[in-house]
N, C-alpha and C positions, 0 to 999 in steps of 0.2 A: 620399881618396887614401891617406892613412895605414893606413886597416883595409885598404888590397887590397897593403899593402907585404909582401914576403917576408918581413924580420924579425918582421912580426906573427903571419905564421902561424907560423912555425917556433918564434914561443914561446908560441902557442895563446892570443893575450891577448885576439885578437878573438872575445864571445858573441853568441849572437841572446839578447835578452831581447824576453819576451813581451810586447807592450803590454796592455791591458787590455781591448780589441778581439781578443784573438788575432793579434796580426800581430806576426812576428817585429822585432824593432830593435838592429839588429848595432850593439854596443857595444865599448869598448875593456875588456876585464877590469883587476883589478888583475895588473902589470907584475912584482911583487916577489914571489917564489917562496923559500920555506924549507922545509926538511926535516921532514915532519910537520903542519904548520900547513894549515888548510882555505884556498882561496880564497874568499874569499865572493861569491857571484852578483849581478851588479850590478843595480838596481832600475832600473824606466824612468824617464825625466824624467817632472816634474809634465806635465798637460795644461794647456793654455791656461786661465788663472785658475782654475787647481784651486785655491790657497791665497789668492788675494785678500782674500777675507771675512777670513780671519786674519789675513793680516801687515795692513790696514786695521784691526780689532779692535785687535792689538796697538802699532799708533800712534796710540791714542785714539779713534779712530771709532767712534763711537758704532750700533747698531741702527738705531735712524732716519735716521744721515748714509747709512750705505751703502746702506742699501733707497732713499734719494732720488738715491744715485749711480749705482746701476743703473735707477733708474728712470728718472734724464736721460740715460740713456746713456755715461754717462760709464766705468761696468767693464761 
């Protein structure tokens, strides 16, 4: 509901970002506008367990806990 509000168009905050599929994913831009300064284009969300292995990795889990957690079905 917010991206189809008039205030969003009229300060152009609403982008399509590309998924990584090619399919557009109307996002909120950043809001905050200065003289000079670039917007920078907003990235997609991660996809479903794109970083698992890492943030897992990074609170200790080990190579083998996680290949036995995807193996039990557990990510």
């Amino acid at each position: 509901q917010a991206l189809r509000l008039p205030a969003a168009a009229s300060r152009n905050v609403v982008v399509d970002c590309p998924m990584p599929d090619g399919t557009p994913l109307p996002l909120v831009a950043c809001p905050i506008r200065t003289n000079g300064a670039a917007v920078p284009a907003p990235t997609p969300p991660p996809r479903l367990g794109e970083h698992t292995e890492a943030v897992l990795a990074e609170l200790g889990y080990t190579r083998p806990e996680i290949d036995r957690l995807r193996q039990d079905g557990v990510i």
